[in-house]
ROKELO-968697 format. One record per residue: x, y, z of N, C-alpha, C, CB in turn. Coordinates in steps of 0.2 Angstrom, whole numbers. Glycine has a CB too. Example, Ala and Ser with C-alpha at 12.3 -4.5 7.8 and 13.67 -1.06 7.14 Angstrom:
REM residues 2
site n_X = 66&n_Y = -28&n_Z = 39&ca_X = 62&ca_Y = -22&ca_Z = 39&c_X = 66&c_Y = -16&c_Z = 39&cb_X = 57&cb_Y = -22&cb_Z = 45
site n_X = 64&n_Y = -11&n_Z = 35&ca_X = 68&ca_Y = -5&ca_Z = 36&c_X = 64&c_Y = 0&c_Z = 39&cb_X = 70&cb_Y = -3&cb_Z = 29
REM end
This chain:
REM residues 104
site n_X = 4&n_Y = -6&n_Z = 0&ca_X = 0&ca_Y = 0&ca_Z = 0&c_X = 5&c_Y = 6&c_Z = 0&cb_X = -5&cb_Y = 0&cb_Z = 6
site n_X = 3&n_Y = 10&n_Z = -5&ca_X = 5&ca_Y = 16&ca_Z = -3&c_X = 0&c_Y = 23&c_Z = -3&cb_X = 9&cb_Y = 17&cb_Z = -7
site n_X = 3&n_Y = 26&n_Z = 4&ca_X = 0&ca_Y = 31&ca_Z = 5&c_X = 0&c_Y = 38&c_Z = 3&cb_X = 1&cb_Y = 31&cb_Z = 10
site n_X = -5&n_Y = 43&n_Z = 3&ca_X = -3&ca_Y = 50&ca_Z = -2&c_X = -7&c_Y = 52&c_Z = 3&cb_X = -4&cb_Y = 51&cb_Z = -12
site n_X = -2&n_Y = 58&n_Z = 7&ca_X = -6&ca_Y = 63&ca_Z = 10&c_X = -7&c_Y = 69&c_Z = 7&cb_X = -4&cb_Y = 64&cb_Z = 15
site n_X = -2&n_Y = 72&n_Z = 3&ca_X = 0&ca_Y = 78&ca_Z = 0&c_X = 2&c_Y = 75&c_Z = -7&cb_X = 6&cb_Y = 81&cb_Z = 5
site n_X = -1&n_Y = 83&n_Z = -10&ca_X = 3&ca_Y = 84&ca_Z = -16&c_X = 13&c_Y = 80&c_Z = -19&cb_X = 3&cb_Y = 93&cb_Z = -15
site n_X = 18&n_Y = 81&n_Z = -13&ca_X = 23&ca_Y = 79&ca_Z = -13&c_X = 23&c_Y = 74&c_Z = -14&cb_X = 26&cb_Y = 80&cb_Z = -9
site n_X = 20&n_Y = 68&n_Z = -9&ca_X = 20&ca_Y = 62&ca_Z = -7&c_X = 18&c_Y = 56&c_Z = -14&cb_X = 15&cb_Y = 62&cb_Z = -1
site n_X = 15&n_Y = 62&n_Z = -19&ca_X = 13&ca_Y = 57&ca_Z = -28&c_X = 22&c_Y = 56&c_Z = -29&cb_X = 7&cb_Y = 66&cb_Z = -38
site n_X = 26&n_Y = 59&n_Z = -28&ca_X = 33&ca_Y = 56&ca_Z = -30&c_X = 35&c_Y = 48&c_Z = -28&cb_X = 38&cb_Y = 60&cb_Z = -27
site n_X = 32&n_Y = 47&n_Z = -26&ca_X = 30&ca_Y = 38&ca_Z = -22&c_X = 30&c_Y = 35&c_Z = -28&cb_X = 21&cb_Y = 36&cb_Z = -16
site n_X = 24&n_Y = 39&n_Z = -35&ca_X = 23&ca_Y = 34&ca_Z = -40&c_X = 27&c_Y = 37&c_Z = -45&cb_X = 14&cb_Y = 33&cb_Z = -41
site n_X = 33&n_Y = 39&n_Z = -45&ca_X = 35&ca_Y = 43&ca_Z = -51&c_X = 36&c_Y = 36&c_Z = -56&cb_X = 43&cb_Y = 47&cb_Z = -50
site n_X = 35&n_Y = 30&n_Z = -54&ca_X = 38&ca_Y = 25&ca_Z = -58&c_X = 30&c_Y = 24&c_Z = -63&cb_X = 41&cb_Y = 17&cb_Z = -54
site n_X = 27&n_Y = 28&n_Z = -62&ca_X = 22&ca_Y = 25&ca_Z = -65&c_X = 16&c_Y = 32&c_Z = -68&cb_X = 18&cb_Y = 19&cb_Z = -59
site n_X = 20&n_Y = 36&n_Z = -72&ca_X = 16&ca_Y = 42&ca_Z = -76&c_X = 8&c_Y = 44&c_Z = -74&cb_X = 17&cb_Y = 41&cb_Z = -83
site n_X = 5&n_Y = 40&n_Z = -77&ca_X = 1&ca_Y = 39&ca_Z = -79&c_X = -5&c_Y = 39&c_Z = -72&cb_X = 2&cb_Y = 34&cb_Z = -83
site n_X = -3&n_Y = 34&n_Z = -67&ca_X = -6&ca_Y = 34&ca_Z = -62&c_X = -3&c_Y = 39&c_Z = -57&cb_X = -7&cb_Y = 28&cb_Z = -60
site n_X = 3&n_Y = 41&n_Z = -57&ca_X = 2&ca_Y = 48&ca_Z = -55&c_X = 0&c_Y = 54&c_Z = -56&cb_X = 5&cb_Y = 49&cb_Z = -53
site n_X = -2&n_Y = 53&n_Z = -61&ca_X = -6&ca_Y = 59&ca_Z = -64&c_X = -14&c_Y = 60&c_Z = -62&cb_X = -7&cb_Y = 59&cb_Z = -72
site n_X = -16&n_Y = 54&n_Z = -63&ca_X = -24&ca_Y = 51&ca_Z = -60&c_X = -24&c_Y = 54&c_Z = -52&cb_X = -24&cb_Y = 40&cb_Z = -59
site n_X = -19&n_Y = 53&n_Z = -47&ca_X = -19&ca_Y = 52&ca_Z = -43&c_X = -17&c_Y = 60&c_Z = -39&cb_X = -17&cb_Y = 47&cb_Z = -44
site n_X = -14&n_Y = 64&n_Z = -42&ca_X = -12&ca_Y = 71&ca_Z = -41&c_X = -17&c_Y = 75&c_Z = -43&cb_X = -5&cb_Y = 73&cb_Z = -45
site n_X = -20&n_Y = 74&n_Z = -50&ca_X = -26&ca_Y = 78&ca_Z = -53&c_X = -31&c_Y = 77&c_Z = -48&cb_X = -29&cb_Y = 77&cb_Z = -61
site n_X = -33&n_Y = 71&n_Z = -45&ca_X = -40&ca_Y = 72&ca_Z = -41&c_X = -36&c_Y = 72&c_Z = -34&cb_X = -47&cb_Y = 64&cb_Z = -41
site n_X = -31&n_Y = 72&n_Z = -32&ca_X = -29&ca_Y = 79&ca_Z = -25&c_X = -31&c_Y = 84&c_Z = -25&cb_X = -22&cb_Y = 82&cb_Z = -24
site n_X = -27&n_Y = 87&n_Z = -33&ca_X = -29&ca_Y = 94&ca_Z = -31&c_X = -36&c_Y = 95&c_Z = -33&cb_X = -26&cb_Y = 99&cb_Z = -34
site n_X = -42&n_Y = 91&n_Z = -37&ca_X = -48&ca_Y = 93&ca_Z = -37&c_X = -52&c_Y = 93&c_Z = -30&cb_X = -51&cb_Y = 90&cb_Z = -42
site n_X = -49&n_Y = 88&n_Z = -26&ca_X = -54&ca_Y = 89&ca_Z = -18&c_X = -51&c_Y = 93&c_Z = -15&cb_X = -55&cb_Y = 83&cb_Z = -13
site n_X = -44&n_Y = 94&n_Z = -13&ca_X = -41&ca_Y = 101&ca_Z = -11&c_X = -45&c_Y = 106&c_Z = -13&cb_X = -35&cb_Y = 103&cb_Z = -12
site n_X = -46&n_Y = 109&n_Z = -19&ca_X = -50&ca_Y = 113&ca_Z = -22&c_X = -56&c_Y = 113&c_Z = -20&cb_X = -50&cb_Y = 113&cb_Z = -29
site n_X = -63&n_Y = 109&n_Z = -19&ca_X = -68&ca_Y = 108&ca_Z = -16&c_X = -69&c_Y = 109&c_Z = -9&cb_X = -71&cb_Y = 103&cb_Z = -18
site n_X = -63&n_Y = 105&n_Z = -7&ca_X = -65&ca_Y = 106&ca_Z = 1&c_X = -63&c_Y = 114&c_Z = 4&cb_X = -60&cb_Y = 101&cb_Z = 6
site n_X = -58&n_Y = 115&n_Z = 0&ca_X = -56&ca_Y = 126&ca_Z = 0&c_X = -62&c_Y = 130&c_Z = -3&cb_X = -47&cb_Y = 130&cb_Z = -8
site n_X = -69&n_Y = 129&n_Z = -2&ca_X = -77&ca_Y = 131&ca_Z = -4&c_X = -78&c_Y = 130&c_Z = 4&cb_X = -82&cb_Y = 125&cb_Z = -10
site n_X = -77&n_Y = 127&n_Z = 7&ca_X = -80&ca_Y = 123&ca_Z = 14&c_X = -74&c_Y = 128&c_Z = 20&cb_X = -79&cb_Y = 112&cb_Z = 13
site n_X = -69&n_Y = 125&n_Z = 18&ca_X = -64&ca_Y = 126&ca_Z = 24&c_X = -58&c_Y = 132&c_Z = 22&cb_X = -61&cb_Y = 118&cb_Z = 27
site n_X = -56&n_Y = 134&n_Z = 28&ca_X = -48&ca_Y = 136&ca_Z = 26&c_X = -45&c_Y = 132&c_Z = 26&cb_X = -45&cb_Y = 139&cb_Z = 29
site n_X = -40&n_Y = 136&n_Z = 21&ca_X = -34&ca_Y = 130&ca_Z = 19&c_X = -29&c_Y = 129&c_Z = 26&cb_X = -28&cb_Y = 133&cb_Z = 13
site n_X = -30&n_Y = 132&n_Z = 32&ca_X = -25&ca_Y = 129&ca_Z = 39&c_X = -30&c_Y = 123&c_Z = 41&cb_X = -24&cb_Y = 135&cb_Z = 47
site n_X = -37&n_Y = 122&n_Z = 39&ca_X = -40&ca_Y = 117&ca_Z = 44&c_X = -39&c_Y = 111&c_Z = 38&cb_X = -49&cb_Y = 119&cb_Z = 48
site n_X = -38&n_Y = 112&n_Z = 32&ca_X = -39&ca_Y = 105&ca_Z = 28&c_X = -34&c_Y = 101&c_Z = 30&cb_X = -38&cb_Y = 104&cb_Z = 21
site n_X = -35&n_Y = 96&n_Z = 35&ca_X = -32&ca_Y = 88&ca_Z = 34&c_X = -27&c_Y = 87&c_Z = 30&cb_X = -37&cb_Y = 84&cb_Z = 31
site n_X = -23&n_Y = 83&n_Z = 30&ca_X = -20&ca_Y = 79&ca_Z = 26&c_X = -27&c_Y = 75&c_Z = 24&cb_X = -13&cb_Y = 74&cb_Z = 30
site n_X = -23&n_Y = 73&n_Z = 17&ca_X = -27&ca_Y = 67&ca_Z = 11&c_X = -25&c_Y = 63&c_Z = 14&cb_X = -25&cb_Y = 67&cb_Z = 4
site n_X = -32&n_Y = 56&n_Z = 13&ca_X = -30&ca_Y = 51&ca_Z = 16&c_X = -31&c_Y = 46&c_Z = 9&cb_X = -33&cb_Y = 49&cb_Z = 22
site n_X = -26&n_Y = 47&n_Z = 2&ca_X = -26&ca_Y = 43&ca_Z = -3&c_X = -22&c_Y = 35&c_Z = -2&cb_X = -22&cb_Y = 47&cb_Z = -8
site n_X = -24&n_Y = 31&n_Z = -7&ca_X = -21&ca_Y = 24&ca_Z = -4&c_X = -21&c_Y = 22&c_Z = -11&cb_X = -26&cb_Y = 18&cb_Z = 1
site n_X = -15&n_Y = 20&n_Z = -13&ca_X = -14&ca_Y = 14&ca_Z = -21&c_X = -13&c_Y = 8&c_Z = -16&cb_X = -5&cb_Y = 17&cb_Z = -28
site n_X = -16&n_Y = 2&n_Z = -18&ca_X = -16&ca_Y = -4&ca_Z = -14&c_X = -13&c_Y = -7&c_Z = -19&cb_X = -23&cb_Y = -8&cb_Z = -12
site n_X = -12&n_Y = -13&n_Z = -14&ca_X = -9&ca_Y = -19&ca_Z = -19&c_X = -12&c_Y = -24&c_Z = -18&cb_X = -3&cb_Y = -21&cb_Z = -18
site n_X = -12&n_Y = -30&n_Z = -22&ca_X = -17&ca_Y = -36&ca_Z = -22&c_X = -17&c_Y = -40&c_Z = -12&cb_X = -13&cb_Y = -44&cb_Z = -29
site n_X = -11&n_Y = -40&n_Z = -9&ca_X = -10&ca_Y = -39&ca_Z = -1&c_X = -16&c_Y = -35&c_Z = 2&cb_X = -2&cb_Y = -36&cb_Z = 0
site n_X = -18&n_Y = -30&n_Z = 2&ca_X = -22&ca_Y = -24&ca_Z = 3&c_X = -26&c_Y = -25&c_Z = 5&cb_X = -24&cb_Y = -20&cb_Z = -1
site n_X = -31&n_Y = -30&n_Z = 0&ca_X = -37&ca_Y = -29&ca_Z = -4&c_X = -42&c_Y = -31&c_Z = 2&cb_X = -37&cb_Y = -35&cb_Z = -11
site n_X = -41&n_Y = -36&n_Z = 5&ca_X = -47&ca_Y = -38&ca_Z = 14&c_X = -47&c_Y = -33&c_Z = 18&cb_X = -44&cb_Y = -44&cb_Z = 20
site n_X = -44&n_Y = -25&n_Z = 16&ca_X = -46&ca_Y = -20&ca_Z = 20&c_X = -53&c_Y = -18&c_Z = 17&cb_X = -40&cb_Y = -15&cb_Z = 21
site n_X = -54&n_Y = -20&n_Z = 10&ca_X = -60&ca_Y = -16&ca_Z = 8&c_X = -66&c_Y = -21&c_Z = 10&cb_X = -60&cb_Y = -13&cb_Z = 0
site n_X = -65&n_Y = -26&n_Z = 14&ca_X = -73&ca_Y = -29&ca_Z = 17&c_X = -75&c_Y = -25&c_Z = 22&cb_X = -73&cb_Y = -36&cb_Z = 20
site n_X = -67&n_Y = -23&n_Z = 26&ca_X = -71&ca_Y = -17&ca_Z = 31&c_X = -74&c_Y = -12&c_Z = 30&cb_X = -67&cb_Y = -13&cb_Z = 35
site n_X = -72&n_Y = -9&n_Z = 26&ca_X = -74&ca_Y = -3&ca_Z = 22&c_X = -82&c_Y = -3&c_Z = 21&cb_X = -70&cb_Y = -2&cb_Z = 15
site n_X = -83&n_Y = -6&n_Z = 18&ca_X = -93&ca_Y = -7&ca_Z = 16&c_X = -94&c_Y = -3&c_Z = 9&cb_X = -101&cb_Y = -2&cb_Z = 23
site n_X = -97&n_Y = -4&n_Z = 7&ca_X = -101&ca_Y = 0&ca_Z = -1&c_X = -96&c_Y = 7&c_Z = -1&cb_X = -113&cb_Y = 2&cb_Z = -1
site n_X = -95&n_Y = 6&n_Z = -5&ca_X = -90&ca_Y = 15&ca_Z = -7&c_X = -96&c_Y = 20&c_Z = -10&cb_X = -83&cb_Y = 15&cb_Z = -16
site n_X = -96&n_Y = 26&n_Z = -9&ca_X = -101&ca_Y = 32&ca_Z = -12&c_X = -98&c_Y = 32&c_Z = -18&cb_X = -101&cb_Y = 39&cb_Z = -9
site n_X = -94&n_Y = 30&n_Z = -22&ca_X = -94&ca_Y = 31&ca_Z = -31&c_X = -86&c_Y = 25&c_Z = -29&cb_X = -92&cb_Y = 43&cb_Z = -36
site n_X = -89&n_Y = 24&n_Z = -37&ca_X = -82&ca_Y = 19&ca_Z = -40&c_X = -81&c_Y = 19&c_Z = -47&cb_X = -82&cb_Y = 11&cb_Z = -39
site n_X = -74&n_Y = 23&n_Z = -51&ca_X = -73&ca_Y = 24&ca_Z = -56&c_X = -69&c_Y = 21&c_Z = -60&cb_X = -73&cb_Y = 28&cb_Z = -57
site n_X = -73&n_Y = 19&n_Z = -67&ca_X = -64&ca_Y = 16&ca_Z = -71&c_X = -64&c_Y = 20&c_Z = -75&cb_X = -61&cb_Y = 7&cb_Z = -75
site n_X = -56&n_Y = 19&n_Z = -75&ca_X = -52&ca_Y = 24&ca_Z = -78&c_X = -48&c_Y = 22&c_Z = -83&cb_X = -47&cb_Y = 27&cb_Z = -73
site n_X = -47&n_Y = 22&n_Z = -88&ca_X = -45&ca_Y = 18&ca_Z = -94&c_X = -39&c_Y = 23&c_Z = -96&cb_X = -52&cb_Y = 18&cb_Z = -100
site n_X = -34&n_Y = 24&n_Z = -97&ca_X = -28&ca_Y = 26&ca_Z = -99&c_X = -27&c_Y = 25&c_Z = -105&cb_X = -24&cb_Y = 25&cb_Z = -95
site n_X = -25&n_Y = 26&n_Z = -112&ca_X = -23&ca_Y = 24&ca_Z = -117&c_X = -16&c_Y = 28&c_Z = -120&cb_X = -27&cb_Y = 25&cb_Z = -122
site n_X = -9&n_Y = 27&n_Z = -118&ca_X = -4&ca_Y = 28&ca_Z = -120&c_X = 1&c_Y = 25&c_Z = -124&cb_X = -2&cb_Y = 29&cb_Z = -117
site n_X = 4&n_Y = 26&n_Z = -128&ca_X = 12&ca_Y = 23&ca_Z = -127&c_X = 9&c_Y = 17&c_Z = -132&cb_X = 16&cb_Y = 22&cb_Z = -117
site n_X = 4&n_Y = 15&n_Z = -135&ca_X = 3&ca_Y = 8&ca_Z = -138&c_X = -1&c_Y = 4&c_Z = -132&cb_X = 11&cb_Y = 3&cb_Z = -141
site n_X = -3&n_Y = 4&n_Z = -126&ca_X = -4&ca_Y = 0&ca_Z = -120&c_X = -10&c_Y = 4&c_Z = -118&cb_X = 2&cb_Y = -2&cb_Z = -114
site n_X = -13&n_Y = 2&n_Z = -113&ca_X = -17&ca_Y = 4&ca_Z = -109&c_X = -18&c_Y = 0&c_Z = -102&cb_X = -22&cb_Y = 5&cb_Z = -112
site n_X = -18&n_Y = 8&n_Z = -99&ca_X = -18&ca_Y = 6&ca_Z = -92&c_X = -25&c_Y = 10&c_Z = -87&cb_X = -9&cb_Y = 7&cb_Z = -90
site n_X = -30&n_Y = 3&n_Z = -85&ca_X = -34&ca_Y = 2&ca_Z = -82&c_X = -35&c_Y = 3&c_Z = -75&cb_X = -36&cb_Y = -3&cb_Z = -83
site n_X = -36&n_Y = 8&n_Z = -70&ca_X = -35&ca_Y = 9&ca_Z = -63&c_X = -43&c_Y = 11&c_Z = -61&cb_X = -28&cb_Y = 15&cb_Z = -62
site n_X = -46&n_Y = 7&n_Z = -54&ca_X = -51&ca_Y = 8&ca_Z = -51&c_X = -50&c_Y = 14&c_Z = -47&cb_X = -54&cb_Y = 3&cb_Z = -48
site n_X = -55&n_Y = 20&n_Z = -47&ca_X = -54&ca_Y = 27&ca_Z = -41&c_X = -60&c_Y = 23&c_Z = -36&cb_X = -57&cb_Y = 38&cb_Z = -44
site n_X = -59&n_Y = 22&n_Z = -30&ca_X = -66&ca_Y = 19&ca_Z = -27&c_X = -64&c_Y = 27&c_Z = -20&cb_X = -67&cb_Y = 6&cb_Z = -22
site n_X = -69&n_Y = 28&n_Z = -18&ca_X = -71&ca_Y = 36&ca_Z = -14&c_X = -75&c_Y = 33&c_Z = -8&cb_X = -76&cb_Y = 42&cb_Z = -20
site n_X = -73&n_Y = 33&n_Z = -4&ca_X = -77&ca_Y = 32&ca_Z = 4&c_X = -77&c_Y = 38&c_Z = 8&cb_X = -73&cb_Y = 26&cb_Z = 10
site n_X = -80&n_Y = 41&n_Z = 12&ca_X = -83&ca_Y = 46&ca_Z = 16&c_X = -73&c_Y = 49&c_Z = 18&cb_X = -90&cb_Y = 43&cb_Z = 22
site n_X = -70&n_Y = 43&n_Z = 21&ca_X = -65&ca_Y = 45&ca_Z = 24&c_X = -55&c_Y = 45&c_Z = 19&cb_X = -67&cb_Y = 42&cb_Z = 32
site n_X = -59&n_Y = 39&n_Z = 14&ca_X = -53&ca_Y = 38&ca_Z = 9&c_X = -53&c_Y = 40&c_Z = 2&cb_X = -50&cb_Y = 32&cb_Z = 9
site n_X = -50&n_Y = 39&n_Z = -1&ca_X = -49&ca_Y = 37&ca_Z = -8&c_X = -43&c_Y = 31&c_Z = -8&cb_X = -47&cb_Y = 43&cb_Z = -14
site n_X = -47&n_Y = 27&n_Z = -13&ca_X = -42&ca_Y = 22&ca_Z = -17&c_X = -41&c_Y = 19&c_Z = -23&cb_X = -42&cb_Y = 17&cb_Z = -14
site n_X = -36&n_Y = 19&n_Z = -25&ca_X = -35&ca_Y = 15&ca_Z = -30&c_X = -31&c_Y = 9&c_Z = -33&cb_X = -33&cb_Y = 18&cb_Z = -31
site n_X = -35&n_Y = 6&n_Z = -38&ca_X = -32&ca_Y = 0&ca_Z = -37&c_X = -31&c_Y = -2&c_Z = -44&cb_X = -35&cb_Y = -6&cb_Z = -32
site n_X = -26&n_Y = -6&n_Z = -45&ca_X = -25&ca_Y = -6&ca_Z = -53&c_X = -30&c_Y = -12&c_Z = -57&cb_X = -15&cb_Y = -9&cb_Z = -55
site n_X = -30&n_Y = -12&n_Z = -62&ca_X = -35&ca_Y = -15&ca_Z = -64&c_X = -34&c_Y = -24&c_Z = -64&cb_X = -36&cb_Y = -13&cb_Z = -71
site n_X = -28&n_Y = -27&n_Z = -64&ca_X = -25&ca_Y = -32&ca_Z = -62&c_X = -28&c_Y = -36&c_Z = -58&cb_X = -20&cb_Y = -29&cb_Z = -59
site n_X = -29&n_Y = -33&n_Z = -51&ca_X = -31&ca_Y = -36&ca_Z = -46&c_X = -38&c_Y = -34&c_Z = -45&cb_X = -26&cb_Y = -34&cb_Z = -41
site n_X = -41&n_Y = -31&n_Z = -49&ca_X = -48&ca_Y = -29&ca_Z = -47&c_X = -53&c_Y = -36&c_Z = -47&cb_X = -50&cb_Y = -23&cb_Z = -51
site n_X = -52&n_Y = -40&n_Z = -48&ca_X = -56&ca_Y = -45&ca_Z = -52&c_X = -55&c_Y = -50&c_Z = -44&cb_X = -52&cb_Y = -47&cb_Z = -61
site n_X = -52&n_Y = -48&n_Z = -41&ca_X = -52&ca_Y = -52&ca_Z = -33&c_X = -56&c_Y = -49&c_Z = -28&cb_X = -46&cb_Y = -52&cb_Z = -28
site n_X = -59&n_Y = -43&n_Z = -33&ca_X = -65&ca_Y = -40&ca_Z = -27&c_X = -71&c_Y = -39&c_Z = -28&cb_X = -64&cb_Y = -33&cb_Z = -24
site n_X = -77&n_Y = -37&n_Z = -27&ca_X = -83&ca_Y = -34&ca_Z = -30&c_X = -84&c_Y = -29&c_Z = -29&cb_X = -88&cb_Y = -38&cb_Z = -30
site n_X = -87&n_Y = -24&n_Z = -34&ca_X = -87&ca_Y = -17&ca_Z = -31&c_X = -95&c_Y = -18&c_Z = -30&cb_X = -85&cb_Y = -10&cb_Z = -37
REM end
């Protein structure tokens, strides 16, 4: 599992373009939405999660997510398939790979 609390902390995924892009652009879009609500001293750290197939038995705790998106990437000749699932208190992502060991 890796953790992303901050903007900085997307360098975790430099090995992987594409999903850190995914993953930095909807940072800053809920930083931006929650800066409607709050000041920027009271926002929280982000509590983002890229899982790994290891991971995955945390999301029975979790229960039904309020949205789950796929994300279809087309680059480079390949594409690359990554689930956004959104719960009240996380976001996660999980590559497309392993998604097929859970049910949304």
């Amino acid at each position: 599992m890796i953790h992303i609390r901050n903007l900085p902390d997307c360098q975790l995924l430099i090995d992987s373009p594409e999903l850190y892009r995914e993953v930095a652009s909807y940072l800053l879009y809920c930083r931006h939405e929650l800066l409607e609500y709050e000041d920027e001293e009271d926002i929280d750290d982000s509590n983002f999660m890229v899982l790994a197939e290891e991971d995955l038995p945390m999301l029975n705790d979790l229960g039904p997510p309020e949205e789950t998106v796929q994300i279809s990437i087309k680059a480079d000749g390949h594409t690359l398939t990554i689930y956004r699932i959104i719960y009240p208190t996380e976001v996660l992502f999980i590559p497309a790979e392993i998604s097929e060991k859970f049910s949304f």
